[in-house]
C-alpha positions, 0 to 999 in steps of 0.5 A: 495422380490416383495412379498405383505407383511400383518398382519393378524388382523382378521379371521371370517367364514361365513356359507358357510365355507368362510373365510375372513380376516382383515389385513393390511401393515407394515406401516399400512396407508392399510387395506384390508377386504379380503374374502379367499377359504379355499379350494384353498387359493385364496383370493379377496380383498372386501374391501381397504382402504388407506390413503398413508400420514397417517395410517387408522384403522386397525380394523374397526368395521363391522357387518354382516348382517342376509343374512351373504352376505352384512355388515355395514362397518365402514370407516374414508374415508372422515375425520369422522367416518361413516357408509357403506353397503356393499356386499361381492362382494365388491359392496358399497351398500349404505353410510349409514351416511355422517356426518361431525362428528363422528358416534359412535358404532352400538347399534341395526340393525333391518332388517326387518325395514331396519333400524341402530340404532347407536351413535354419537357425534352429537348436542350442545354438542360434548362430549355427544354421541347421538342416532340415526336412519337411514335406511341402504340405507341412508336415514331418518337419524335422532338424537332420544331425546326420545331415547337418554335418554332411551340410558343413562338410559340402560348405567347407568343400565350396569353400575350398573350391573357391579358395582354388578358383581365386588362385586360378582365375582361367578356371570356371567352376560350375555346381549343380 
């Protein structure tokens, strides 16, 4: 069959009753971020990656941000992690980082600064991740010392949390 085969990886839905898909081909070296007309069925593709020797990710993180209109997009396109603001128009707004090494996860988006506070495996030291911050248009991106050990510090702290909520299983502890 000439018929376009994908598995469904995910399904979210927006404010305005959109639905929009993650999914990818039987080999996987294709993912298309889809937004889909719950009344028609209708789909358009906002979103392709493609590494036709390979595979990519097939469930990159992103984040939505508070207009549910644009998101932070994670691609290894260029050979590294990296961060990418997006429409759901399927407009690349912005890279947001281009680094030759890998951005980790997204610890905090503050909108009204129009800055991302993320991870990375930046520095001497490869195996340690560092904080950083940048404006969702790319620029100013810079690696937090002062930050970085407030990171650790919050680690060590969940961990401990954890470590409790283990030993008291009746309890549940919630982080926002």
């Amino acid at each position: 069959s000439s018929r376009r085969r994908h598995t469904r990886l995910r399904r979210d839905w927006s404010s305005d009753v959109c639905s929009s898909d993650l999914r990818a081909n039987r080999r996987q070296n294709v993912t298309e971020f889809t937004a889909c007309d719950p009344d028609t069925g209708a789909c358009r593709v906002v979103v392709r990656e493609q590494w036709p020797a390979s595979w990519v990710e097939n469930s990159p993180a992103m984040r939505y941000l508070g207009d549910e209109e644009r998101f932070i997009w994670t691609s290894e396109r260029d050979g590294f992690r990296n961060f990418y603001l997006y429409s759901l128009s399927g407009e690349q707004i912005a890279t947001i980082t281009d680094h030759a090494f890998e951005v980790g996860s997204i610890v905090r988006v503050d909108e009204d600064a129009g800055v991302l506070y993320y991870t990375a495996r930046s520095g001497d030291n490869h195996m340690k991740m560092q904080l950083h911050r940048v404006g969702l248009d790319g620029s100013d991106d810079e690696r937090s010392e002062e930050h970085t050990s407030e990171l650790q510090s919050r680690r060590n702290l969940v961990c401990r949390l954890l470590l409790e909520k283990k030993k008291k299983r009746n309890r549940s502890i919630w982080f926002h």
